[in-house]
KEMAR-447499 format. One record per residue (C-alpha): residue number from 0; x, y, z. Coordinates in pm, whole numbers, plus 50000, padded with zeros to 5 digits. Example, Ala and Ser with C-alpha at 12.3 -4.5 7.8 and 13.67 -1.06 7.14 Angstrom:
BEGIN
    nr    east   north      up
     0   51230   49550   50780
     1   51367   49894   50714
***
This chain:
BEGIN
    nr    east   north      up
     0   22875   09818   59626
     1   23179   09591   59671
     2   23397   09806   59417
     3   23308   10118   59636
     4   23400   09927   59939
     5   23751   09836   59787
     6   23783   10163   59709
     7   23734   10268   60021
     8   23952   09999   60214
     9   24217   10113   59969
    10   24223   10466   60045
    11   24241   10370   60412
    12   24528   10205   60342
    13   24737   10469   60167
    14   24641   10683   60484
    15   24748   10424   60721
    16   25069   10396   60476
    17   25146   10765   60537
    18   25120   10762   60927
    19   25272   10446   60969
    20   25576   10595   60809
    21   25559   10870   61032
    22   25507   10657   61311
    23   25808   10399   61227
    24   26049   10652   61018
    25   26319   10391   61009
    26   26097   10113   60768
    27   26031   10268   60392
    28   25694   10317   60311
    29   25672   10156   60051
    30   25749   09830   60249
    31   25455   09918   60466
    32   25214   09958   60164
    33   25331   09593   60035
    34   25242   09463   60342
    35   24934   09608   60302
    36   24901   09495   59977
    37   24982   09150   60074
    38   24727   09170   60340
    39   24419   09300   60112
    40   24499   09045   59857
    41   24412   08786   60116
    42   24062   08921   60119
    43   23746   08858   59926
    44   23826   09211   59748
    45   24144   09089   59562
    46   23888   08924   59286
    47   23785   09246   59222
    48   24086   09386   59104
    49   24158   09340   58742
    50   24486   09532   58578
    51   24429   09619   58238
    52   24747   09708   58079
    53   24656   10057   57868
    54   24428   10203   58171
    55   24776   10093   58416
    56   24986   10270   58184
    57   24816   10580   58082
    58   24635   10637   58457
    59   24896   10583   58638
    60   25274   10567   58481
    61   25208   10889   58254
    62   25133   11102   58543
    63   25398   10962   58750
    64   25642   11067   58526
    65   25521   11379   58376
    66   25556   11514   58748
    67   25902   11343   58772
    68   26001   11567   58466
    69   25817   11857   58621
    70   26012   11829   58942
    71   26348   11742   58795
    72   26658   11959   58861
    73   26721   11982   58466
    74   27079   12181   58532
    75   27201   11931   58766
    76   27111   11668   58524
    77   27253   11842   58244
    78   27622   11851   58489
    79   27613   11469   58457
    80   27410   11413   58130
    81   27681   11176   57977
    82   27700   10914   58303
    83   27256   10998   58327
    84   27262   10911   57904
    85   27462   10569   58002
    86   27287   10504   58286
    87   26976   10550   58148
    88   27009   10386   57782
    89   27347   10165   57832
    90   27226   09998   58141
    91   26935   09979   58061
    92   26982   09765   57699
    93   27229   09596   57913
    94   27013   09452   58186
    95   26727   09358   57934
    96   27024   09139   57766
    97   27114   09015   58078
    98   26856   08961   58279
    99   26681   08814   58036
   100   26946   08549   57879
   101   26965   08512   58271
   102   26648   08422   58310
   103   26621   08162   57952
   104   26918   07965   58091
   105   26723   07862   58422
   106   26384   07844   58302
   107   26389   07766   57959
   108   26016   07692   57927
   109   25960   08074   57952
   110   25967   08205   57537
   111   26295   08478   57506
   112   26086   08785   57436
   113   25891   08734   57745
   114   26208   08694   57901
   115   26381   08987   57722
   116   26063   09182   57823
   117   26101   09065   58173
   118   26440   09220   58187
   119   26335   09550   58035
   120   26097   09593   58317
   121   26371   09569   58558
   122   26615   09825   58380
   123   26457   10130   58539
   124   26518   10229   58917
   125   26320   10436   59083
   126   26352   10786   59196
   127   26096   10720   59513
   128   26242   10426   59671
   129   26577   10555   59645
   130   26457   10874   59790
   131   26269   10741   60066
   132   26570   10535   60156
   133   26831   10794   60122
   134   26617   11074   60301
   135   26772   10940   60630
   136   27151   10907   60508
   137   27446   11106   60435
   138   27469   11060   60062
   139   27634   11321   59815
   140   27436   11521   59600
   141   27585   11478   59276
   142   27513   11098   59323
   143   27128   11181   59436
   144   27099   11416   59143
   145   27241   11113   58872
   146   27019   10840   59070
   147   26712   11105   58963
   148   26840   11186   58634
   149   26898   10826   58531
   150   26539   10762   58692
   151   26343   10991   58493
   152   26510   10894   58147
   153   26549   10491   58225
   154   26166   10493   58349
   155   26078   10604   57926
   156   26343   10377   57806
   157   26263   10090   57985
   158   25897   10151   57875
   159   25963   10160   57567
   160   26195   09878   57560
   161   26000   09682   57721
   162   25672   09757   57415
   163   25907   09618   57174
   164   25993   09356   57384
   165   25576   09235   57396
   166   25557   09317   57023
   167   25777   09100   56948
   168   25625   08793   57193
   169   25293   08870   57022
   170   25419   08849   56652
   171   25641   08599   56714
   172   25897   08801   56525
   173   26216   09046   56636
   174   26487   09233   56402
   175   26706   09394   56593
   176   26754   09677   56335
   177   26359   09716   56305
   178   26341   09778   56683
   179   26651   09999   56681
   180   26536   10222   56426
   181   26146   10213   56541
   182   26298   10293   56906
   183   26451   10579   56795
   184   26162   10729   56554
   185   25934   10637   56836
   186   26126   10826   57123
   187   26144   11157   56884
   188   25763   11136   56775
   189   25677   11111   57152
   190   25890   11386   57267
   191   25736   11580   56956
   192   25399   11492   57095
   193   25491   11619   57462
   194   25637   11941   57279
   195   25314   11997   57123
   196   25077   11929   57341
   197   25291   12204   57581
   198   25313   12455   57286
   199   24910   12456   57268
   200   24865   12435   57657
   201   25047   12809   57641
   202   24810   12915   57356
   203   24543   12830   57518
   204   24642   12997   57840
   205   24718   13327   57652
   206   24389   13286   57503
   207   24196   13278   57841
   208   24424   13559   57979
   209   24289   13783   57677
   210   23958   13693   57780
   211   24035   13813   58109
   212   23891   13462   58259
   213   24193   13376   58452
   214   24101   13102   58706
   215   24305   12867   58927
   216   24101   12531   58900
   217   24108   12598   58542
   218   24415   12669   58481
   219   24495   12354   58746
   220   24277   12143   58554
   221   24486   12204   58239
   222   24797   12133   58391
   223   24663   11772   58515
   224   24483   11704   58149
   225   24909   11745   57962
   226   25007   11363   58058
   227   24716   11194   57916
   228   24660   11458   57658
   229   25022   11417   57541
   230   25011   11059   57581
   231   24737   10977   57404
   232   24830   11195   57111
   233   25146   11024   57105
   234   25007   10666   57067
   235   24754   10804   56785
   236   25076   10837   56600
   237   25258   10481   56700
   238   25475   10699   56896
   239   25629   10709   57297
   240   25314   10802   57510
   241   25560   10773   57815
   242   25843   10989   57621
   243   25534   11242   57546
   244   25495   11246   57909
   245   25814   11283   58019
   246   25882   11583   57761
   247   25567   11776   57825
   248   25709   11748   58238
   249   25994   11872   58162
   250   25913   12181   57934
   251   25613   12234   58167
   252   25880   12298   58429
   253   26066   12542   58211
   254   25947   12918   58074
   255   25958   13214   58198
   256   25695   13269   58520
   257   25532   13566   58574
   258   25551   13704   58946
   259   25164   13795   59021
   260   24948   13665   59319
   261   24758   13475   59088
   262   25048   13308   58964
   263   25163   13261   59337
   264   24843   13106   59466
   265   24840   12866   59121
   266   25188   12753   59204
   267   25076   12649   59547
   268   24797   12508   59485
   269   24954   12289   59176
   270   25241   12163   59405
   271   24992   12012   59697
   272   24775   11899   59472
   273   25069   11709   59277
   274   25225   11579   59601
   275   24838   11432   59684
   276   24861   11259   59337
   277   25211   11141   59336
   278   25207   10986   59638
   279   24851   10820   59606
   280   24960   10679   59246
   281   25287   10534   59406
   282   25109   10389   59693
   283   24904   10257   59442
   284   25171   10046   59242
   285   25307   09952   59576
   286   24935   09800   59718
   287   24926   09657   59404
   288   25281   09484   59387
   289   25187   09355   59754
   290   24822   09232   59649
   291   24970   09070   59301
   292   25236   08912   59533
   293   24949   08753   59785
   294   24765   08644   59449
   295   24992   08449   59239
   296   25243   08323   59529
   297   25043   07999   59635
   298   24947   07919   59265
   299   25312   07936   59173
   300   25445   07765   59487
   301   25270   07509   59509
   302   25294   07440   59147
   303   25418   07132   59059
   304   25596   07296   58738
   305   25818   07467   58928
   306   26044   07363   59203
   307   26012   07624   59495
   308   26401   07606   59563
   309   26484   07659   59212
   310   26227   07975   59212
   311   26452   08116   59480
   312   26746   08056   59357
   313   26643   08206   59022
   314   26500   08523   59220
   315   26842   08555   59392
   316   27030   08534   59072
   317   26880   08784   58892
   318   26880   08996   59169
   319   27249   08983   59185
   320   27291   08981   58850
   321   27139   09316   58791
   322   27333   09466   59097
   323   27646   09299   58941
   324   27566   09474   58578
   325   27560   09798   58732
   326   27844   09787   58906
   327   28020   09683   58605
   328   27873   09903   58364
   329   27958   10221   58624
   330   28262   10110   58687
   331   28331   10113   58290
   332   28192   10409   58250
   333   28406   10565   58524
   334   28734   10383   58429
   335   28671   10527   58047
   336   28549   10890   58190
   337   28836   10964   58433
   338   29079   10686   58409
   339   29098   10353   58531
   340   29396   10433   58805
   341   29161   10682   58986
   342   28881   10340   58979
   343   28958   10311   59369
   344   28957   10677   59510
   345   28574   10668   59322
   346   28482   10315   59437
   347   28262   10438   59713
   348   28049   10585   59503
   349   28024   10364   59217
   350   27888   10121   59495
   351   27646   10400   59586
   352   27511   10447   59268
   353   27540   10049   59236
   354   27280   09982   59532
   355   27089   10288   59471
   356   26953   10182   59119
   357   26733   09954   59328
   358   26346   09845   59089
   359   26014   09978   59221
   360   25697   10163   59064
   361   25784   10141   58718
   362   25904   09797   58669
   363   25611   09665   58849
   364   25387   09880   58638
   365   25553   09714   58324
   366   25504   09408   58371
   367   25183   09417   58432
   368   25150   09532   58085
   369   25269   09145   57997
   370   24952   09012   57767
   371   24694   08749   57894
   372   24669   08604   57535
   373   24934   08581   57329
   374   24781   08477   56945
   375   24441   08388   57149
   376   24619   08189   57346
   377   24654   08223   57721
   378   25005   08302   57818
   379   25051   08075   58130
   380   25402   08199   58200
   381   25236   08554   58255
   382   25142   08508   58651
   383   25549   08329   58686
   384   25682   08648   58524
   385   25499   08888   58796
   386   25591   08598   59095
   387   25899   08705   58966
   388   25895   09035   58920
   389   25768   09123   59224
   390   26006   08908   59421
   391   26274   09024   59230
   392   26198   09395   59334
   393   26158   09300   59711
   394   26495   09171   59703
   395   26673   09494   59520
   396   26526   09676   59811
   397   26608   09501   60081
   398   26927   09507   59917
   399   26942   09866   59930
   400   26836   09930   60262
   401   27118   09691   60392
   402   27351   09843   60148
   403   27317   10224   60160
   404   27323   10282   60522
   405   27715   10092   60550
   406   27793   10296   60246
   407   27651   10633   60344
   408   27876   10861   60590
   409   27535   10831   60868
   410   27245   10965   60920
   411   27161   11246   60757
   412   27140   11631   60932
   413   26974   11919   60852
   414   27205   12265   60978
   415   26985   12409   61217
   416   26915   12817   61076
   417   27115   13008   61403
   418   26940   13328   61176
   419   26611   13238   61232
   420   26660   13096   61578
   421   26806   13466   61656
   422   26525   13639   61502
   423   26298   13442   61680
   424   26447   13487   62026
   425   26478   13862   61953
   426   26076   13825   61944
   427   26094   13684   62258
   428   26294   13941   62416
   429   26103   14245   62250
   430   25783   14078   62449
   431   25922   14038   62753
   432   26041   14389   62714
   433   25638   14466   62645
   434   25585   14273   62970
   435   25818   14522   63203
   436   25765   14852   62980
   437   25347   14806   62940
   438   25037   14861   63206
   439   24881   14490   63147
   440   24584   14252   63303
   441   24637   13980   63428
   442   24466   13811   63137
   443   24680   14021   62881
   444   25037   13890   63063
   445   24901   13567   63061
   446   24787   13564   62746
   447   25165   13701   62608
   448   25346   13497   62845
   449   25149   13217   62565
   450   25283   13383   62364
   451   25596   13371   62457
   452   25534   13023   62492
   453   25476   12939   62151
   454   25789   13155   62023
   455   25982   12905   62238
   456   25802   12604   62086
   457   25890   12722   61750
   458   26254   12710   61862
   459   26274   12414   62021
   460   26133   12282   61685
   461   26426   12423   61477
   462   26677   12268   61694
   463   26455   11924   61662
   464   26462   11935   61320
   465   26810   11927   61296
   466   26875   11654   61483
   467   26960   11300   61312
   468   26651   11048   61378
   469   26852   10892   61630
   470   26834   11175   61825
   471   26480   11251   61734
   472   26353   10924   61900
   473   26542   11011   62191
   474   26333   11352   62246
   475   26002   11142   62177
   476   26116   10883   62376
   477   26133   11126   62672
   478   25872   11306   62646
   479   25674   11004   62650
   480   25832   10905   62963
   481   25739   11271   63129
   482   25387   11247   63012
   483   25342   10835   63140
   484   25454   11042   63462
   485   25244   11348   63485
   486   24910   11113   63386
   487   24981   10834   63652
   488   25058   11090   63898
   489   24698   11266   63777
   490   24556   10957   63846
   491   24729   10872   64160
   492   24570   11267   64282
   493   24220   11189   64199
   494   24198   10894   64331
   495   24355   10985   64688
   496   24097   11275   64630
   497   24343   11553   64642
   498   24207   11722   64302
   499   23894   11737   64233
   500   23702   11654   63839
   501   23733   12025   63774
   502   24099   12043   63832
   503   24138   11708   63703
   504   23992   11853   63346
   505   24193   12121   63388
   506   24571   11932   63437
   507   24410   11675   63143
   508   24395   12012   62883
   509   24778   12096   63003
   510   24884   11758   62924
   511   24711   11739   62594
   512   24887   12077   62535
   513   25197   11918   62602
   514   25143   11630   62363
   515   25116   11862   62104
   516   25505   11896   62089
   517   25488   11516   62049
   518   25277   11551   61719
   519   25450   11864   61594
   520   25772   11624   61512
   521   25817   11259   61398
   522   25724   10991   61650
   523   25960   10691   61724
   524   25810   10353   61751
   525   25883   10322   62104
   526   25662   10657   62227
   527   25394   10619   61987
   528   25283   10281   62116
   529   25393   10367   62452
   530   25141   10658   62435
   531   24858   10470   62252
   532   24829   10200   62524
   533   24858   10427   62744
   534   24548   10625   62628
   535   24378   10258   62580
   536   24431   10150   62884
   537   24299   10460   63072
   538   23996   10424   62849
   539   23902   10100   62952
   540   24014   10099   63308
   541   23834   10456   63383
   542   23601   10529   63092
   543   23396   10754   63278
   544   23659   10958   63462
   545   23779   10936   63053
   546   23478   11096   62925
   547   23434   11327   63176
   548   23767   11500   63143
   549   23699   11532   62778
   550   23415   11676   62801
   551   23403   12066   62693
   552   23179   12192   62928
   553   23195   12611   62922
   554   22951   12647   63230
   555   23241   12487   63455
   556   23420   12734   63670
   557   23768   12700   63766
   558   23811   12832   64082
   559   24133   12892   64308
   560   24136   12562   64510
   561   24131   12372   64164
   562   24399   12607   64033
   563   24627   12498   64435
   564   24492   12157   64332
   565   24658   12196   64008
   566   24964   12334   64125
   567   25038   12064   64370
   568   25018   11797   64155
   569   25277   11956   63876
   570   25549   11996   64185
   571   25465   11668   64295
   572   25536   11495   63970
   573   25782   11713   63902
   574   26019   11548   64159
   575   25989   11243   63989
   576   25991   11378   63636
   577   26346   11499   63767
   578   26499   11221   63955
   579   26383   11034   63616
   580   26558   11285   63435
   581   26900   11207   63595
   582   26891   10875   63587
   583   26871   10913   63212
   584   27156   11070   63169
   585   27409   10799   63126
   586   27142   10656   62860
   587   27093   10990   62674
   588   27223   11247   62535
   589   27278   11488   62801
   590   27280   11819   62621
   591   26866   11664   62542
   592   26819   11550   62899
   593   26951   11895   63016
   594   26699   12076   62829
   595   26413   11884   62980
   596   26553   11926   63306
   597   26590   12322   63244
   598   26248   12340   63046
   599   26104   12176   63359
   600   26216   12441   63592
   601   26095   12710   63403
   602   25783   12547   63432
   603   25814   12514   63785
   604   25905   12886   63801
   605   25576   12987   63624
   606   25317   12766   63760
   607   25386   12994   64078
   608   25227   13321   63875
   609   24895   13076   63761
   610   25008   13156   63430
   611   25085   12747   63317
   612   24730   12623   63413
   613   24528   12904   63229
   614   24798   12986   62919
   615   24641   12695   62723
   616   24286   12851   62788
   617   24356   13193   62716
   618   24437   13098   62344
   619   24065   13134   62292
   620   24039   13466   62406
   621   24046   13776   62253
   622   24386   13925   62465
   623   24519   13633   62349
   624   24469   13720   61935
   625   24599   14079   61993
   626   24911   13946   62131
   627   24990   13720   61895
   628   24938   13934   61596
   629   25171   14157   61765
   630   25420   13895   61806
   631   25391   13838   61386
   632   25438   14220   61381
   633   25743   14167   61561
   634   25868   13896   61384
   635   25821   14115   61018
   636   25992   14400   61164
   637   26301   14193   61273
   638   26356   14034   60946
   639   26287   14338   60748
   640   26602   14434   60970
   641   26833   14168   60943
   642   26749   14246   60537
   643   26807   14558   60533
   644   27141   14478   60788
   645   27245   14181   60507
   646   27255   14017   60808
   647   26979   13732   60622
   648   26949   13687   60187
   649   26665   13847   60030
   650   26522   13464   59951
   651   26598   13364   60323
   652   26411   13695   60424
   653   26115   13595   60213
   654   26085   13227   60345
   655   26057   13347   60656
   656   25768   13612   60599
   657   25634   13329   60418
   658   25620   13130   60732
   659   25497   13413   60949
   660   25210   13477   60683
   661   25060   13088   60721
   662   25089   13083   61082
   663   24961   13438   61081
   664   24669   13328   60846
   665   24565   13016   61036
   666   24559   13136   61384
   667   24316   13354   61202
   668   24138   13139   61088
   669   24112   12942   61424
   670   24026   13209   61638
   671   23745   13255   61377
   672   23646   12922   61431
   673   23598   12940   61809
***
């Protein structure tokens, strides 16, 4: 029962992981899940966790970076193969040299293959933390696409490097030529294995496409067996299970693909399903890194065998040490590659590429693979090698975050699409034109003016999704502010008794509909706890006005007082949503405070035609799915225009229909549901 328990606690925590992120965009995730880690390891469940070595590598690293070679850009890789190659074999080799003579010199009670293996753990980078750091920054692509490249060849190398490394602390014996030559024959017998396993995968497929059996969970169920199937086959033959991997990624990847919907709805279904595993597998090694760090820091620091100064100053040298190989070794490379005068006009991004390479999934999952026993023996230096290890990569990315950001050339931003903003407005315009030109109900034109509504939502989102994150917070930040308004003032109104539990329900829905906009983007720190005290508060102060506005009740009917009731209050706080507004705008950015302001009038404007209060409401009626299917019909017709115009690419056009076909599909599916 406990194991399903941890299990359980664990899953909750790679959740909480993911929505923290979202929540606090500016601190990695992975920092959150080692905090996490750190946290669970101080718990009762931390006994239960036992890392075997084999099931670590094979569950976990092969899958990781079969879907790194899946999801490589191979031709950008292949622009920069030579300074990838280097990075990925020279540096490597270099840091397992010296890191590890690094680490014999101040601990010399430590034997030099563990250290040597210690060092080949922390020759690869990784691709995630990099990308979860750089996501937010201004950093060139060519570096982004050699920081990947050298991440999804250094991750095998190191791997391997690092097997050879244990061999030889378990024999007790090392040629160099031996484990030169048995690198190489090992590294071509796994990628031979990945080939393989690949080549039969497409047999197979033809076979069941002869049998006319096609079937998506099969066919996804395949795809998800090639990492352990070429892994496994590789280490049958003494060969590279994680080269297998890689390989079999990476011609996965490649082939020609037919264009069918079958093939369509595979592809899509393969890529969510991949992003579920990726992530959860990182998280993983990340909880894990945080709940090895909460197990073996006290033993190790309060160890008499070590002195806990020394420890850090050993942690802080080889973190600097490996930062100060890799800027030599690029530097080299670049000084041999395009001259050593043209070393300055480059520097920038050698130091890029220097603080980019920071350690992560992979070296932790390495050196886990460290033996217990070594020749029956227990090998005490084991839990000072993870200590280590673990420290070691906390520091390289802390050292990155610092880094990148003074490096970069700020935060990063996404060009807002002016084509699809146009074509959306034009939607707009053609249903206002519907509005003036068509005989409607008064439940029809409220239920397009939703519509309409929504079509401005979808712009608004455009523009925030081009903002930097900066900017971002500031929109959340505000809109937290209007909403702290409009519920206080709610409040204020019942409790004077100027609105009455009906109306009361009624505003409650419009602000809930407002908070949507909220969850639609990425929360800043400062609105999400803003609004979840908020909510907390109410709760406990007024838990039965709380539950009472929640409460769906169809039988209630709103009648015109509630809807007077309703409108007074919005004009009411309204006045002090906009004196708030201008006081903001020495604070803000003003072209962002002068779209609330504006957005607020037009609110103003159409609370006077009853269509605010009951547009949220009418979204469950059937006027309401008849105009929004028109609005898709719209939308298709417009692009098929600016296609046919050249005024949009043939891939741009199809994006876009592919956008208009999931919305189209799920509002569907919701109006199904109700």
């Amino acid at each position: 029962m406990e194991i399903i328990e941890l299990l359980v606690i664990i899953a909750i925590a790679i959740t909480f992981s993911n929505v923290f992120s979202k929540v606090v965009p500016t601190i990695p995730i992975f920092i959150a899940q080692i905090i996490l880690g750190v946290l669970l390891g101080m718990t009762k469940f931390a006994e239960l966790i036992s890392f075997q070595p084999e099931i670590f590598l094979i569950m976990i690293i092969a899958p990781l970076l079969f879907r790194e070679g899946e999801a490589a850009d191979v031709p950008e890789i292949l622009k920069n193969f030579s300074m990838i190659l280097f990075l990925a074999f020279g540096l490597v080799i270099a840091t397992l040299v010296g890191v590890g003579l690094t680490l014999k010199t101040l601990i010399p009670s430590i034997p030099l293959a563990a250290c040597f293996a210690f060092g080949a753990a922390l020759g690869p980078t990784d691709a995630v933390a990099v990308g979860s750091l750089a996501k937010r920054l201004k950093i060139p692509p060519r570096v982004l696409h050699i920081l990947e490249g050298e991440g999804l060849l250094n991750d095998a190398s190191g791997v391997t490097a690092f097997q050879f490394a244990v061999a030889a602390l378990v024999t007790g014996s090392f040629s160099l030529f031996h484990a030169s030559v048995s690198l190489v024959i090992s590294s071509l017998g796994g990628a031979l294995a990945g080939f393989v396993v690949v080549w039969v995968k497409k047999k197979v497929i033809r076979m069941i496409e002869r049998a006319s059996a096609q079937d998506v969970i099969v066919y996804l169920l395949i795809e998800l067996l090639l990492p352990f199937v070429a892994y496994l086959l590789a280490e049958v033959f003494h060969c590279s299970g994680i080269i297998a991997a890689v390989v079999a990624g990476i011609l996965q990847s490649m082939g020609y693909r037919k264009i069918t919907l079958f093939d369509a709805e595979l592809a899509n279904v393969s890529e969510s399903t991949w992003k579920t595993i990726s992530f959860t597998l990182n998280s993983l090694v990340f909880l894990f890194l945080g709940i090895e760090l909460s197990v073996v820091f006290s033993p190790i620091w309060l160890s008499q065998e070590y002195a806990n100064m020394h420890l850090i100053f050993t942690i802080l040298c080889i973190a600097i040490i490996l930062f100060v190989i890799r800027l030599v070794g690029i530097s080299f490379f670049f000084g041999v590659s395009k001259g050593f005068k043209k070393l300055p006009t480059a520097f920038k991004e050698i130091l890029i590429l220097t603080f980019g390479g920071v350690k992560g999934t992979v070296s932790l999952a390495a050196i886990f693979i460290l033996p217990v026993t070594v020749n029956g023996v227990e090998f005490s230096q084991r839990p000072l090698l993870l200590f280590l290890t673990a420290c070691v990569i906390m520091v390289s990315l802390l050292g990155g975050m610092i880094a990148l950001p003074f490096l970069s050339e700020g935060e990063a931003e996404k060009p807002i699409d002016r084509t699809e903003v146009a074509i959306l407005n034009e939607v707009i315009e053609n249903l206002y034109l519907d509005i003036e030109t068509q005989s409607m109900s008064e439940q029809e034109e409220i239920a397009i003016e939703a519509v309409i509504d929504h079509y401005h939502s979808r712009v608004w989102e455009l523009y925030t999704e081009s903002m930097t994150e900066s900017e971002q917070q500031e929109v959340q930040e505000i809109q937290s502010l209007i909403l702290s308004i409009e519920q206080d003032g709610l409040d204020e109104a019942y409790r004077k008794g100027e609105i009455s539990m009906n109306g009361y329900r009624l505003y409650t829905r419009f602000l809930k509909r407002y908070e949507t906009s909220i969850r639609r983007q990425i929360f800043s720190f400062i609105s999400f706890w803003l609004l979840f005290w908020r909510r907390m508060l109410r709760i406990t102060m007024h838990p039965k006005r709380f539950w009472q506005s929640t409460r769906q009740d169809s039988r209630v009917t709103i009648i015109r007082r509630d809807i007077h009731d309703v409108q007074k209050v919005f004009l009411q706080n309204n006045i002090l949503v906009q004196q708030s507004l201008k006081t903001l705008e020495d604070l803000y950015d003003p072209t962002i405070v002068q779209y609330f302001s504006r957005r607020r009038e037009d609110m103003k404007k159409q609370i006077h035609h009853v269509d605010l209060p009951f547009s949220f409401m009418v979204q469950q009626e059937p006027a309401y799915a008849k105009k929004i299917l028109r609005g898709y019909y719209l939308e298709r017709k417009i692009i098929e225009e600016y296609e046919v115009a050249d005024r949009v690419s043939m891939f741009a056009a199809n994006e876009y229909r592919q956008k208009v076909n999931l919305l189209e599909s799920y509002a569907l599916r919701q109006l199904q549901d109700v």
